[in-house]
C-alpha positions as CSV (number, residue, x, y, z in Angstrom):
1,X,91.4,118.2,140.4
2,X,94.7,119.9,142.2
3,X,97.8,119.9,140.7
4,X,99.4,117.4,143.1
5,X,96.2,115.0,142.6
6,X,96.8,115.3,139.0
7,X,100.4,114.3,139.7
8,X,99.7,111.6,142.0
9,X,96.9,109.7,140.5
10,X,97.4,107.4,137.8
11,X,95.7,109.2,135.0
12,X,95.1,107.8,131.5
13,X,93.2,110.2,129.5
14,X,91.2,109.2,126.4
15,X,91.1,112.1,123.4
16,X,88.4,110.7,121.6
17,X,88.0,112.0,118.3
18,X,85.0,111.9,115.9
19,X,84.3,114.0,112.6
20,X,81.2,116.7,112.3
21,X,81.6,116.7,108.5
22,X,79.4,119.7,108.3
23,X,82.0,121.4,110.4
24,X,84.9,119.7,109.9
25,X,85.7,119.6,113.9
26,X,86.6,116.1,115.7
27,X,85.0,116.0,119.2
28,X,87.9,115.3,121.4
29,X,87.1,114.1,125.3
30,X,90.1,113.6,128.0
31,X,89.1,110.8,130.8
32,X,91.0,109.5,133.9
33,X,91.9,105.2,133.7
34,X,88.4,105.3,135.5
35,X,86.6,107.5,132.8
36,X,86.3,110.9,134.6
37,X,86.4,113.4,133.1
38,X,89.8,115.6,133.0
39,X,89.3,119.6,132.8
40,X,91.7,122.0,131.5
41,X,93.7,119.3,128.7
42,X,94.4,121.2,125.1
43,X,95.5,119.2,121.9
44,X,97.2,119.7,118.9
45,X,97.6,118.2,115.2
46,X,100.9,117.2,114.8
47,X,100.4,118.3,111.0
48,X,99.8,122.2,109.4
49,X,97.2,124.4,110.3
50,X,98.1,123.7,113.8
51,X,95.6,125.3,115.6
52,X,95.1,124.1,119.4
53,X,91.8,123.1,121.1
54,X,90.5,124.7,123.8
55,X,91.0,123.3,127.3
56,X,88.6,120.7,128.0
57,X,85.4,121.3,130.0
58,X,84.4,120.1,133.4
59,X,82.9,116.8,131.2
60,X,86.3,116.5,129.0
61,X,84.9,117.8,126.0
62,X,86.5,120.4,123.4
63,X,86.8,120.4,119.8
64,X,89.5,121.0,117.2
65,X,89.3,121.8,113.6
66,X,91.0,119.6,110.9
67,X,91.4,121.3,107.5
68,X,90.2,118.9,105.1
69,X,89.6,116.1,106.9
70,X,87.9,113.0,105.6
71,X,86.0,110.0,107.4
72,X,89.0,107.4,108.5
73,X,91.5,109.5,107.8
74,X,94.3,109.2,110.5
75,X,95.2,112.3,112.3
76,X,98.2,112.7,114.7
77,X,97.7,114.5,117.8
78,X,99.7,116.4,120.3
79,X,99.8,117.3,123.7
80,X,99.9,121.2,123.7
81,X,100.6,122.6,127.2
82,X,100.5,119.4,129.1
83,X,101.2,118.6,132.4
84,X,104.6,118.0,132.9
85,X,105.6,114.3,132.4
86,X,102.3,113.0,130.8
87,X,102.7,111.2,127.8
88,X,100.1,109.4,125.4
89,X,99.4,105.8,126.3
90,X,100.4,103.3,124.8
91,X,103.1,105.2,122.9
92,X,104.7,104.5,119.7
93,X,107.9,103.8,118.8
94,X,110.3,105.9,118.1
95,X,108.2,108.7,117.9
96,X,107.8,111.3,120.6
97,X,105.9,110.1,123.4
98,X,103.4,112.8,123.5
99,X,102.4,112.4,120.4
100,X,99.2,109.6,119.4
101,X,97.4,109.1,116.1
102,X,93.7,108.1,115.5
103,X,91.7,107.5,112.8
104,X,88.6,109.2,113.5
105,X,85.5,108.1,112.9
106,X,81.9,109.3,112.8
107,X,79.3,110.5,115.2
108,X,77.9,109.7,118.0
109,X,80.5,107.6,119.4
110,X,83.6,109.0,121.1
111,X,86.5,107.1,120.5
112,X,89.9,105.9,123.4
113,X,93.4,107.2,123.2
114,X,94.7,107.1,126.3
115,X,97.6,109.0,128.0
116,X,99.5,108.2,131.1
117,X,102.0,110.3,133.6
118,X,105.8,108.4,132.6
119,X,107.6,106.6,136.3
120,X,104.6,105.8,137.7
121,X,104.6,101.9,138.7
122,X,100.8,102.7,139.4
123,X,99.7,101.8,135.6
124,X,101.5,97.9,136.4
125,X,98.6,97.8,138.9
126,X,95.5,98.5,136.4
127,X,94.9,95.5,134.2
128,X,93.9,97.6,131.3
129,X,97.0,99.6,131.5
130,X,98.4,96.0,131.3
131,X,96.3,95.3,129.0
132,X,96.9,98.4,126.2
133,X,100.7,97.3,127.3
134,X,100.4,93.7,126.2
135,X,98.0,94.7,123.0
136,X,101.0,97.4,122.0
137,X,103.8,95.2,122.3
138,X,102.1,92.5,120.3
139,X,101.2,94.6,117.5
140,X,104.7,96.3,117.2
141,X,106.3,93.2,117.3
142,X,104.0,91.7,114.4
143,X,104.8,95.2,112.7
144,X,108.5,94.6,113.3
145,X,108.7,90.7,112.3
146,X,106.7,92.0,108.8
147,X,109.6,94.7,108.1
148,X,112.1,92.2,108.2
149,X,110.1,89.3,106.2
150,X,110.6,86.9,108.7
151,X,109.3,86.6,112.8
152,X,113.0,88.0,113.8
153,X,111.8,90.0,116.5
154,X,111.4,88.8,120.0
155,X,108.9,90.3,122.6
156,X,112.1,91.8,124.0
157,X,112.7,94.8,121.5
158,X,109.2,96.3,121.6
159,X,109.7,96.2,125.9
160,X,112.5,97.7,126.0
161,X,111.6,100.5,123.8
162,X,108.0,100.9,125.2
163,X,109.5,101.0,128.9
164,X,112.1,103.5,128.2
165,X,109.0,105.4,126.9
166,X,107.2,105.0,130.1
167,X,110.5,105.4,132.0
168,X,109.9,102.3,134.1
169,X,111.8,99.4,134.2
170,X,111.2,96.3,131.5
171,X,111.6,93.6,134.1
172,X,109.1,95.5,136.1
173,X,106.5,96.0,133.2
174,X,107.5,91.9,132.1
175,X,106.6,90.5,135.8
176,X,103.1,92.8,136.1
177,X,102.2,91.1,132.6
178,X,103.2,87.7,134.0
179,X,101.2,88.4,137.7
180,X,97.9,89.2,135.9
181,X,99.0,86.5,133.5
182,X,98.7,84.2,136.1
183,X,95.5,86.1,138.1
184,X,93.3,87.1,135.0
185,X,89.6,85.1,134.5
186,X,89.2,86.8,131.5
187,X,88.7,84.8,128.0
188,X,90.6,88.1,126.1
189,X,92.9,89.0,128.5
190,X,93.7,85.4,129.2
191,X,94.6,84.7,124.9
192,X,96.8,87.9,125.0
193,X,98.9,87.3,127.7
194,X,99.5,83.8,126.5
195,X,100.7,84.9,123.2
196,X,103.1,87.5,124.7
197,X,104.8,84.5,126.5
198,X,104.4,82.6,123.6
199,X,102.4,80.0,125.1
200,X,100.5,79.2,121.3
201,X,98.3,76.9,122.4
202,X,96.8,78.3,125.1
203,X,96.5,81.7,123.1
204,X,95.2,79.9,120.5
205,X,92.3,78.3,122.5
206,X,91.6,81.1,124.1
207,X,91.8,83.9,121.4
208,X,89.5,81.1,119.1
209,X,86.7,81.3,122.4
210,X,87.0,85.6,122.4
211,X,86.8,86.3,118.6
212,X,83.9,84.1,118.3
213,X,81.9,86.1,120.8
214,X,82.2,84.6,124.2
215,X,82.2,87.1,126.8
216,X,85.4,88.7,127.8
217,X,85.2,91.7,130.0
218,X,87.7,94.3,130.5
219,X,86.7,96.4,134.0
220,X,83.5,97.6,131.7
221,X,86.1,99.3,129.4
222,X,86.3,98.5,125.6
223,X,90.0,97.4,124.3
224,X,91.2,98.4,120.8
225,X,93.9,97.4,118.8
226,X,95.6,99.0,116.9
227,X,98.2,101.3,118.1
228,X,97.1,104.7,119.6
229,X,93.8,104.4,117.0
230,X,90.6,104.5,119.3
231,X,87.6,103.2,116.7
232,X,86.5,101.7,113.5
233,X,83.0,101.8,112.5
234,X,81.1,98.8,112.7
235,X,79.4,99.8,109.6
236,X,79.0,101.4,106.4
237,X,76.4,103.4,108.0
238,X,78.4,104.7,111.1
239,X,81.4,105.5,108.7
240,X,78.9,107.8,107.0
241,X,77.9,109.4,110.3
242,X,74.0,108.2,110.0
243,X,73.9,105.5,111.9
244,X,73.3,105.3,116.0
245,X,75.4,102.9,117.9
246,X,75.8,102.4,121.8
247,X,79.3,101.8,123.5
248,X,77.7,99.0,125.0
249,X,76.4,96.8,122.2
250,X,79.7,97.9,120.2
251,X,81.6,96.4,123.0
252,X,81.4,92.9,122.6
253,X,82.5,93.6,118.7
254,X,85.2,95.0,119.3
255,X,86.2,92.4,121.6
256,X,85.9,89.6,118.8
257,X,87.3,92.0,116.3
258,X,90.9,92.3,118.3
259,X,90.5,89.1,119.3
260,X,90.8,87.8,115.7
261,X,93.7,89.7,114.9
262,X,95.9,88.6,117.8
263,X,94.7,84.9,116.6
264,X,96.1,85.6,113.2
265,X,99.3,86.9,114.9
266,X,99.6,83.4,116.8
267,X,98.9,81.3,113.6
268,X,101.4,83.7,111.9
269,X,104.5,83.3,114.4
270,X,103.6,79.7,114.5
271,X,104.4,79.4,110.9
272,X,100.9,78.5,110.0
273,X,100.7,81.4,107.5
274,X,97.6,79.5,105.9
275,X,95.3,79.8,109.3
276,X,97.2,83.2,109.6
277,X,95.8,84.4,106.1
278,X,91.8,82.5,106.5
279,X,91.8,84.2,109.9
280,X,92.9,88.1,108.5
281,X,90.8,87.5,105.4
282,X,88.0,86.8,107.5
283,X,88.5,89.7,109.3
284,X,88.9,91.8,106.3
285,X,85.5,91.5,105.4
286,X,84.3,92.8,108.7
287,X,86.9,95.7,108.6
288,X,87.3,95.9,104.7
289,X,89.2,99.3,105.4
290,X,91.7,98.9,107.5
291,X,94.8,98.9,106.0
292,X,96.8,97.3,108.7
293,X,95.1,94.4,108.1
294,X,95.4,94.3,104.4
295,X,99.2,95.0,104.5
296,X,99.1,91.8,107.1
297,X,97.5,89.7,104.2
298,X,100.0,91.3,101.8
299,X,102.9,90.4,103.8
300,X,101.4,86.5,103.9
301,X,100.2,85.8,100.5
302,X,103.8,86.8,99.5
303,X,105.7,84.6,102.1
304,X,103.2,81.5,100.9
305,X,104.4,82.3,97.2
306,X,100.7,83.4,96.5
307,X,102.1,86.3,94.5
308,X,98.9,87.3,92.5
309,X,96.7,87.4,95.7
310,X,99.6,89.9,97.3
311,X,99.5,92.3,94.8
312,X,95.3,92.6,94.5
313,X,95.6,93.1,98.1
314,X,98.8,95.9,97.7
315,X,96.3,97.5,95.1
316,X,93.3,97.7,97.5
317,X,95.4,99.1,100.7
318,X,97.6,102.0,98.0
319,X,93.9,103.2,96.8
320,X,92.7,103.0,100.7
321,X,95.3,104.9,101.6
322,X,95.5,107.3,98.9
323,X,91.1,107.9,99.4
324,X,92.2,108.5,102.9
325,X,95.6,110.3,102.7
326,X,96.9,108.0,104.8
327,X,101.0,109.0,104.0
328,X,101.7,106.1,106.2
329,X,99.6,103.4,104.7
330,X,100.7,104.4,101.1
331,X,104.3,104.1,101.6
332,X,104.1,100.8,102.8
333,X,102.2,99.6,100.0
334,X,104.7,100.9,97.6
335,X,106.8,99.0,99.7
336,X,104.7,96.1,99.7
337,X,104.7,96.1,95.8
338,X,108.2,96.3,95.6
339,X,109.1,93.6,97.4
340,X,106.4,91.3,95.4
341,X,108.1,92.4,92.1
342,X,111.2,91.5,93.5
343,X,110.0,88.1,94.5
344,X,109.1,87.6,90.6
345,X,112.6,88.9,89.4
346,X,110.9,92.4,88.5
347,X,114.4,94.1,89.7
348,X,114.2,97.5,88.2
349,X,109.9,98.0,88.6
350,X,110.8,96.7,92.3
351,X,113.2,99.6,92.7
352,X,110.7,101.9,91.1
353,X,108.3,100.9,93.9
354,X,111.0,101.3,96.8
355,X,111.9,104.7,95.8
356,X,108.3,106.0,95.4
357,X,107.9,104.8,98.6
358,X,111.0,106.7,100.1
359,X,109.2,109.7,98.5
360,X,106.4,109.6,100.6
361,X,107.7,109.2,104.0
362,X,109.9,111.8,103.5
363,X,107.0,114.0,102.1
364,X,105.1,113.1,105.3
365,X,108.3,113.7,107.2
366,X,107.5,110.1,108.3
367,X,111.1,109.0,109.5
368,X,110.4,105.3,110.3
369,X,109.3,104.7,107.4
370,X,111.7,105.9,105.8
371,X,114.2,104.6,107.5
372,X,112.6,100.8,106.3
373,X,112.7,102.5,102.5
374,X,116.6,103.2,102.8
375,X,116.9,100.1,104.2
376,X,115.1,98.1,101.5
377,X,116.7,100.1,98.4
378,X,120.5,99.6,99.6
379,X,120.2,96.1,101.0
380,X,117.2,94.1,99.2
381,X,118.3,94.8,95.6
382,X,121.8,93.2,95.0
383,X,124.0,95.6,93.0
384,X,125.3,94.4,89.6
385,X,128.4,96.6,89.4
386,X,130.5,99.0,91.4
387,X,129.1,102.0,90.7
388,X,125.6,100.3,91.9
389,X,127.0,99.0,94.6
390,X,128.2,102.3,96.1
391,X,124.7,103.9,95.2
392,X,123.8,101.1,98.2
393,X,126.0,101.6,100.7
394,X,125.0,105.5,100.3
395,X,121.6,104.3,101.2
396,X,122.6,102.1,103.8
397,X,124.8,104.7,105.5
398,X,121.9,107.3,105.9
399,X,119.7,104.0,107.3
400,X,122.3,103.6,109.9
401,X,122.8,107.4,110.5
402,X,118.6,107.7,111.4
403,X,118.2,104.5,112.9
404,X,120.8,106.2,115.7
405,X,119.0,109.2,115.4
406,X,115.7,107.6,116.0
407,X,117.7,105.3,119.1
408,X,116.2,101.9,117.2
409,X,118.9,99.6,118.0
410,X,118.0,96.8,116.3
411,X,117.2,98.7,113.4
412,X,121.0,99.6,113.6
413,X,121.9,96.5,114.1
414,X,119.8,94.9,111.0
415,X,121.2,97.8,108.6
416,X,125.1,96.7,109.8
417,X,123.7,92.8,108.8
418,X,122.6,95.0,105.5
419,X,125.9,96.5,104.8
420,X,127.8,93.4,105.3
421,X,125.4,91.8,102.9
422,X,126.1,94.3,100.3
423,X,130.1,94.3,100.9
424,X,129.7,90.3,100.7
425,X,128.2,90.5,97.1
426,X,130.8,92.5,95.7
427,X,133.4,89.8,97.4
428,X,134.6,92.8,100.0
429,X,135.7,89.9,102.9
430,X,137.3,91.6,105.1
431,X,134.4,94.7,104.9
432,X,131.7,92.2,105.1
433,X,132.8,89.9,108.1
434,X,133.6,93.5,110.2
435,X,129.7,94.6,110.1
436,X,128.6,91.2,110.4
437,X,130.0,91.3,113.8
438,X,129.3,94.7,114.2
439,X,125.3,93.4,114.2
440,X,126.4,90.5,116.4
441,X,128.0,92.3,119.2
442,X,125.5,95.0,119.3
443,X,122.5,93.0,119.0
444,X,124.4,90.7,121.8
445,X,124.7,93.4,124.2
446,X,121.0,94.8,123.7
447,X,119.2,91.5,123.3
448,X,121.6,88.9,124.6
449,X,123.5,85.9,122.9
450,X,120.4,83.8,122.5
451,X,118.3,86.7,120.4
452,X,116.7,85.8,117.2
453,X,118.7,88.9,115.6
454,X,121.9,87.5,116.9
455,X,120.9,84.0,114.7
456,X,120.5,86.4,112.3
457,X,124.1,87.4,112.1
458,X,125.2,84.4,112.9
459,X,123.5,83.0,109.4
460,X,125.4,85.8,107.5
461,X,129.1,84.9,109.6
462,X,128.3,81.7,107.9
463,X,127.6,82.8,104.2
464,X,130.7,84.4,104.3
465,X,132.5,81.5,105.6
466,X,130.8,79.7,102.7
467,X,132.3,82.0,100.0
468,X,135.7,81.9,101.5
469,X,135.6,78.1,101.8
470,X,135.8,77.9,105.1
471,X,133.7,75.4,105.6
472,X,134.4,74.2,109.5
473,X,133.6,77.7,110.5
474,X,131.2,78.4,108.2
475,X,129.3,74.9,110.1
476,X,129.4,76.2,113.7
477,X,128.1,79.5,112.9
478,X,124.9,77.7,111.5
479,X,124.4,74.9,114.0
480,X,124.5,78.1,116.6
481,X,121.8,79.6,114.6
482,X,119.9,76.8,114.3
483,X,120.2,76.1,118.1
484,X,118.8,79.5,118.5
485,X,115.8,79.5,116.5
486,X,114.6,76.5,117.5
487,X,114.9,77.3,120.9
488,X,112.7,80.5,120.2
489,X,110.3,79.5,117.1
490,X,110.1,75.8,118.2
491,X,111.8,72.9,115.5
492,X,108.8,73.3,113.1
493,X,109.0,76.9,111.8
494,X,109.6,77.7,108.3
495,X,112.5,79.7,109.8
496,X,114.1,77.0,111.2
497,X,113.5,74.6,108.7
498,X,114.5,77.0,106.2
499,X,118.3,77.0,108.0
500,X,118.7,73.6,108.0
501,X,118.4,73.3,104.3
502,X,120.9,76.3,104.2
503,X,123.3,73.2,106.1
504,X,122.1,70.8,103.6
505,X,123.7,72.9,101.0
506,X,126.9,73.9,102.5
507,X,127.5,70.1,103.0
508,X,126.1,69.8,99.0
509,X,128.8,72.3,97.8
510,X,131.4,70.3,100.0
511,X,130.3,66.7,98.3
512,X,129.2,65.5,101.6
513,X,125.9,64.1,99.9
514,X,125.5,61.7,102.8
515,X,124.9,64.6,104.9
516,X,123.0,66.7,103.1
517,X,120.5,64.0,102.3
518,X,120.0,63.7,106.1
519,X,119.0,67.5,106.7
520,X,117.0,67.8,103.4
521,X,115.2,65.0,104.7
522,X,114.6,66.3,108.1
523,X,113.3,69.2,106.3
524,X,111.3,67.8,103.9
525,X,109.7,65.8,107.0
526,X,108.8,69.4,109.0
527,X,107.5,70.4,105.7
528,X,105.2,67.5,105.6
529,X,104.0,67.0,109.0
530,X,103.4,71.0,109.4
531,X,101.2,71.4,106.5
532,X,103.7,73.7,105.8
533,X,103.0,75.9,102.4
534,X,103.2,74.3,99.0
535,X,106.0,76.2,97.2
536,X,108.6,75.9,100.0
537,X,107.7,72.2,100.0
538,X,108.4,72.5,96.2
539,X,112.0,73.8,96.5
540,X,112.8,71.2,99.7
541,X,111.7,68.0,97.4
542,X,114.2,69.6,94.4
543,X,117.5,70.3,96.4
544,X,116.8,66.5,97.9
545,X,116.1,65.6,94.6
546,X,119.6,67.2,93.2
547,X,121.5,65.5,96.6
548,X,120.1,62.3,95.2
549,X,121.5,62.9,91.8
550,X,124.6,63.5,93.0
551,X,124.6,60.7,94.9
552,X,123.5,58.0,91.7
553,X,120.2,57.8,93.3
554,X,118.7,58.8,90.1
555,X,115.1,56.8,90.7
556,X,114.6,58.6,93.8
557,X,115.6,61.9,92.7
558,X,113.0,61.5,90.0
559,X,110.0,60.3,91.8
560,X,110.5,63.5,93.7
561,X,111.1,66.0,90.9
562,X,108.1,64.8,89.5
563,X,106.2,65.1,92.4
564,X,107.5,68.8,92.7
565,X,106.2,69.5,88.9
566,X,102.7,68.0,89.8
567,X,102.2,70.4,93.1
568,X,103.2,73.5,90.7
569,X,101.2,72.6,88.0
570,X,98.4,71.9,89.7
571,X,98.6,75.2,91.7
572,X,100.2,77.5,89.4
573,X,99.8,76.0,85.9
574,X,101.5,74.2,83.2
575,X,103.8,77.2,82.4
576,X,104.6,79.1,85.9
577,X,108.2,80.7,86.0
578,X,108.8,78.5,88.9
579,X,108.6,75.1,87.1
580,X,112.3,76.2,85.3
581,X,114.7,75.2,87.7
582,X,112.9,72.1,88.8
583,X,112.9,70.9,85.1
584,X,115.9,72.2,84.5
585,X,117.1,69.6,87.6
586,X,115.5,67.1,85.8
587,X,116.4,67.9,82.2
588,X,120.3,67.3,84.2
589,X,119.0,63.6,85.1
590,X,117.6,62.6,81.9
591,X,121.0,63.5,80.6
592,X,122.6,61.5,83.5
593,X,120.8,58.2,82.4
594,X,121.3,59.3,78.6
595,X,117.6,59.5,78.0
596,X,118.3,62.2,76.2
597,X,115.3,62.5,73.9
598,X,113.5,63.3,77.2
599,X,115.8,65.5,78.2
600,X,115.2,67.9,75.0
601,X,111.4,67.7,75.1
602,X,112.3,69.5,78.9
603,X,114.6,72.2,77.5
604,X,112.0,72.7,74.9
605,X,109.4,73.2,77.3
606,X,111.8,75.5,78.9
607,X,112.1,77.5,76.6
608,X,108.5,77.8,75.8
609,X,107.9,79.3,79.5
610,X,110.8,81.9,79.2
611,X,109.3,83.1,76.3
């Protein structure tokens, strides 16, 4: 191939990397988008010996030697001597374009990474550049939206980062999606497309028909997903390099597999974080080590209050990922851990966790993760004094310092929400309402005024108009918020529903209990009609419940406090932390109808569950 057809084409290699144990050398082959064979392409690991390959044969092929290496271990890879302005495909965020990772695999199967030349509108042609395009987004955004704890991230941030990688337009990689969108026959291709424009039904039906094994097709070629990894064995026996599998009977696998995990990504954004979790614990046991996967489950289990379930999963993706040396994967279940302790009011074990966790990445030299440690240490732990408080904003400031560095705007913009946060709980106003707006404008200007991340803000403008009593502004800033989730997560997501109880209470703390009974209701509704998880129904039926007793409505608020104490106990046991604040509620109304015999049987039992 000449120089200038190299240039021209539009080439998408595929290292494919698989371990000899005897030898310790991963089989590497470099393909066009059409599968030939590239000559004369050397790689690199990104980590120490770094040693280079030799330039591929006339069929692709070279080899290169990894010290140590262990089956599904991930390795990073370099371009070394590449041809000016080729980059690996898809890349990933905010690392260096020509850089990919895999987690090699076995014999006799080569495995696809693939690499394309950046500005070349070609790849929008191909729809299985599409394709990897669409697949990448997704799984950053998912990624992204599990960083924050809540689906706060829009399809927009991955595209614009992704196309500035590629050095083509967004709008231009956003309409090619959309054409084939509109063109493709494909079961697959037809589910991922629909859940990139958030069409959940459609993606749902159609994703459903793929991961059960209806035939999808690809232009002959396989699709993976995850990010820049090429295989997982099908099998104990492949991972162990004595099994024999064909590309073509693994095909339709793989298919199903990716299929399955895009599904869980629909049910997730939806809300539906019970589907979410049968359809990734279903998967688990069909890819029982992939740790993307369990940290998915983690992530779940822990939004659906299922906090002993999160942390057997946290301990089977740390021991993973230590068996495999995956830096990556361990870090983010320290993290993981952390912020389930944190959930259970295990402040100083949480922090424990966090800081490991910072001690990895920056070990591994892995800045994005550590840029999500700094970020959870200085802004997810309040500080109880001054001098902790300061400690916070130390590790906030070097967040905000390598979020620039690493060009991750709305990381920037989340760690400002973060400082404001931390500058609010001290009672620093005028500090608190500056970043706040700081987040605002820039997330604004990258995102636009409509932007999830921009509700975001918007929901911290009005905590602090809370605290300062200022209630009228404290009002609009919500209903804006509101407007704009439900505009992008529909008027059924936990999200949503979880800000208009967040109105119920500023209109509680104003003794408007006429309208806060309206939007706990309305809540309490969603909750209902959603099959929404148990706990957050728990906590929707008490602050109604407390409304009620404000308002003298003190048979209503106590058919539904006992209704909350019969869905914990049922579900968590007689003597869960949880059950204190809804007896504690109640305790307050036996007192109100001077029953108040009752009402020390409940601070007895109390007491009994605090130990």
């Amino acid at each position: 191939m000449t120089v200038r057809a190299f240039g021209l084409a539009v080439i998408m290699f595929a290292c494919t990397g698989l371990l000899y144990a005897q030898e310790s050398f991963l089989q590497l082959r470099v393909t066009d988008l059409d599968d030939r064979p590239i000559k004369g392409v050397r790689l690199i690991p990104v980590i120490p010996p770094k040693m280079p390959s030799e330039p591929t044969d006339p069929d692709g092929r070279t080899k290169l030697k990894v010290a140590r290496y262990q089956v599904g271990k991930p390795i990073s890879l370099e371009l070394f001597d590449a041809p000016k302005g080729v980059i690996l495909f898809p890349p990933i965020a905010p690392v260096p374009p020509s850089r990919c990772k895999a987690i090699m695999t076995a014999p006799p199967d080569p495995a696809d990474i693939i690499l394309v030349p950046r500005s070349q509108i070609e790849i929008l042609q191909s729809s299985r550049g599409i394709t990897k395009i669409v697949s990448a987004l997704l799984e950053n955004t998912l990624k992204r939206s599990f960083r924050k704890g809540v689906v706060g991230e829009s399809r927009l941030t991955s595209l614009v980062e992704l196309a500035a990688l590629l050095d083509l337009e967004p709008s231009k990689i956003d309409k090619a999606i959309r054409d084939l969108s509109r063109n493709t026959t494909q079961t697959y291709e037809k589910g991922l497309l629909a859940l990139y424009e958030q069409d959940y039904s459609a993606a749902t039906k159609e994703l459903s028909a793929a991961s059960q094994g209806e035939k999808t097709g690809t232009n002959g070629k396989p699709h993976f997903r995850v990010l820049n990894v090429s295989y997982f064995p099908a099998s104990s026996e492949l991972a162990v390099g004595n099994g024999k599998s064909s590309r073509l009977s693994e095909h339709s696998t793989d298919v199903e597999l990716d299929a399955a995990f895009f599904l869980g990504q629909a049910f997730y954004e939806q809300g539906k974080y019970r589907d979410a979790a049968d359809t990734y614990e279903k998967l688990a046991l069909r890819r029982p080590d992939d740790v993307i996967i369990l940290n998915l489950l983690c992530g779940i289990y822990k939004r659906m209050g299922q906090y002993s379930k999160a942390l057997n999963t946290v301990d089977r993706s740390l021991n993973l990922s230590k068996k495999i040396k995956d830096s990556e994967g361990e870090a983010r279940a320290w993290m993981n851990r952390g912020s389930i302790l944190f959930e259970l009011n295990e402040v100083p074990l949480a922090r424990i966790c966090f800081r490991r966790s910072l001690e990895i990445s920056r070990a591994a030299h892995d800045k994005e993760s550590e840029l999500l440690a700094l970020r959870v240490i200085g802004g997810f732990t309040p500080a109880i004094d001054l001098d902790e408080f300061k400690i916070d904003v130390s590790y906030l400031s070097q967040a905000l310092e390598l979020s620039k560095q690493l060009n991750d705007k709305a990381a920037e913009g989340s760690t400002l929400l973060l400082l404001g946060y931390v500058h609010l709980d001290v009672e620093k106003y005028t500090e608190a309402g500056e970043f706040f707006q700081q987040s605002i404008d820039l997330q604004s200007k990258i995102f636009g005024s409509s932007h999830l991340n921009v509700a975001d803000g918007l929901k911290a403008l009005a905590a602090l108009y809370t605290k300062q009593k200022k209630y009228s502004e404290a009002e609009k800033a919500f209903e804006r918020a509101l407007q704009i989730q439900e505009s992008a997560l529909g008027p059924a997501h936990p999200d949503v529903v979880a800000t208009i109880e967040k109105l119920g209470s500023l209109y509680k703390e104003q003794g408007e209990y006429s309208k806060a009974e309206l939007r706990y209701k309305k809540a309490l509704t969603i909750r209902e009609g959603s099959n929404q998880e148990k706990i957050e129904l728990v906590l929707t039926l008490r602050a109604l419940a407390e409304v009620y007793s404000n308002e003298e409505k003190y048979s209503e608020a106590e058919v539904l406090l006992k209704r909350a104490l019969n869905i914990i106990e049922s579900t968590l046991g007689q003597d869960h932390v949880i059950l204190i604040p809804i007896l504690q509620t109640y305790e307050s109304l036996l007192r109100k109808t001077n029953r108040d015999a009752e009402a020390m049987r409940i601070k007895a039992r109390i007491d009994s569950i605090r130990g």
